[in-house]
C-alpha positions in Angstrom: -88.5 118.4 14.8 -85.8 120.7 16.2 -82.4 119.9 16.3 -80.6 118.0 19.2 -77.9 120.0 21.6 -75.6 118.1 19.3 -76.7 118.6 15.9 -77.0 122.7 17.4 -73.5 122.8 18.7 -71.9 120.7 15.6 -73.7 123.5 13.6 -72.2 126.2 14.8 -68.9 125.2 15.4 -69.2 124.7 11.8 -70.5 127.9 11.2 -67.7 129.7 13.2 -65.4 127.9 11.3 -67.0 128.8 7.8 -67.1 132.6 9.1 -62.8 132.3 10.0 -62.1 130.9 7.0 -64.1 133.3 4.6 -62.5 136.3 6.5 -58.8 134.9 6.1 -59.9 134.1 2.6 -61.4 137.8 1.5 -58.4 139.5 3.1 -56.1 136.9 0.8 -57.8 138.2 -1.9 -58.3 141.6 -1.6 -54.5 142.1 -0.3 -53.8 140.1 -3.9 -55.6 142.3 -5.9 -54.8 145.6 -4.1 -51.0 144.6 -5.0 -51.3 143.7 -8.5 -53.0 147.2 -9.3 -50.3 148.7 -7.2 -48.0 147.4 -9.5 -49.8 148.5 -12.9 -49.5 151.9 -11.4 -45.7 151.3 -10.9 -45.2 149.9 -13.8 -47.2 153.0 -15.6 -44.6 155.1 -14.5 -41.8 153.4 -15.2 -43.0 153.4 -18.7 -43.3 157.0 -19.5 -40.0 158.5 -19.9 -38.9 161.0 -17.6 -38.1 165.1 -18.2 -34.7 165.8 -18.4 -34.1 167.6 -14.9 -37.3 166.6 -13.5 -37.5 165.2 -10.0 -40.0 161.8 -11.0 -36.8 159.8 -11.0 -37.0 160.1 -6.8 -40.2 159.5 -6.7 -40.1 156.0 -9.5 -37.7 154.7 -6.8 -40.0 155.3 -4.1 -42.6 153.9 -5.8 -40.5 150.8 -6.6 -39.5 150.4 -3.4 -43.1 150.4 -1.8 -43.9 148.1 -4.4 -41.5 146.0 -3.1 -42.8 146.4 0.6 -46.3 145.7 -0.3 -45.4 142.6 -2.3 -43.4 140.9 1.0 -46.4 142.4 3.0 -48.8 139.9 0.7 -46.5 137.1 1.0 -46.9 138.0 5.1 -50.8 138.2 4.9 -50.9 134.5 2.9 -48.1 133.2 5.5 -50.2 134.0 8.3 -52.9 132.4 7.4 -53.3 129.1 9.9 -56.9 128.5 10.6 -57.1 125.3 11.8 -59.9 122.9 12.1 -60.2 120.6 16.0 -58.7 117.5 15.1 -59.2 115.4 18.8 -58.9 111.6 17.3 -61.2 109.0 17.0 -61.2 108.1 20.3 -62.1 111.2 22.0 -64.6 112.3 24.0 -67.5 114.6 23.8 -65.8 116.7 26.3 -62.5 116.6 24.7 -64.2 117.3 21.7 -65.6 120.4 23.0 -62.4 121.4 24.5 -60.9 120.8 21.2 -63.5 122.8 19.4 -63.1 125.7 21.9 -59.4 126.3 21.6 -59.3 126.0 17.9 -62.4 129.0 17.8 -59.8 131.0 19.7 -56.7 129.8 17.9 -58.5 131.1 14.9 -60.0 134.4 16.2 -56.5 135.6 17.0 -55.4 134.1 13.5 -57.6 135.8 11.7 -57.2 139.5 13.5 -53.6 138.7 12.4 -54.3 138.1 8.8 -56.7 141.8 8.8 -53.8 143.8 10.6 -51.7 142.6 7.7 -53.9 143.2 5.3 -54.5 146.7 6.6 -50.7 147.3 6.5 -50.5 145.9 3.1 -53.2 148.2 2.2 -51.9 151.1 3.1 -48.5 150.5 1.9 -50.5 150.0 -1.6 -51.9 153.1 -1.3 -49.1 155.4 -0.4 -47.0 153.5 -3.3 -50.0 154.2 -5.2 -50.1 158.0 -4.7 -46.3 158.0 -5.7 -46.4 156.4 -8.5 -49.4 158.7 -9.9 -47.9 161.9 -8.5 -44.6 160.5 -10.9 -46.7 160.5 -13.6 -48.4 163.6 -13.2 -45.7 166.2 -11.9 -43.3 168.0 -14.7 
């Protein structure tokens, strides 16, 4: 027997949410990993002692301070995360419901573009701190 308008709608709206959530979720997570191997790198080249006269001491500080910048870029990524699920009452109507349902959906599109442009930041602040730190490593 297929499903009721009801059952149909409550399953998507469901479904939408699901989708929002795991996409704030996997850019939490990937932005989280992305910084901790950013630091290992960073902390790589702080370990290995530096050339008398050698310019790596510039580019350590760099590096520390993109670091730095890609850590408060992760803390901005979680922060922004604010799905949030339509809460009408008990009392409400269907078509409150539905209103409910529809400007949470949209609440949580924006939301979640949001959480990816910080995560792209955050990204490619990792990456260029990245790069320095390797290039400190690897340059007399």
């Amino acid at each position: 027997m297929p499903p009721t308008h009801a059952e149909w709608r409550q399953d998507r709206v469901e479904l939408t949410f699901e989708r929002q959530r795991a996409h704030a979720d996997g850019a939490k997570l990937i932005t989280t990993f992305v910084a901790g191997l950013t630091g290992t790198l960073v902390a790589t080249a702080l370990q290995v002692p530096d050339d008398p006269g050698s310019w790596d001491k510039g580019l350590e500080i760099a590096a520390v301070a993109g670091l730095v910048l890609c850590f408060l870029q992760t803390v901005i990524v979680i922060q922004r995360d604010r799905i949030l699920l339509p809460n009408p009452g008990y009392h409400a109507t269907e078509a409150e419901l539905r209103s409910h349902e529809f400007a949470a959906e949209e609440h949580n599109e924006r939301v979640v573009g949001r959480v990816q442009r910080a995560a792209m930041l955050q990204i490619v602040l990792a990456a260029v701190t990245g790069l320095l730190a390797i290039a400190a490593l690897l340059l007399p």
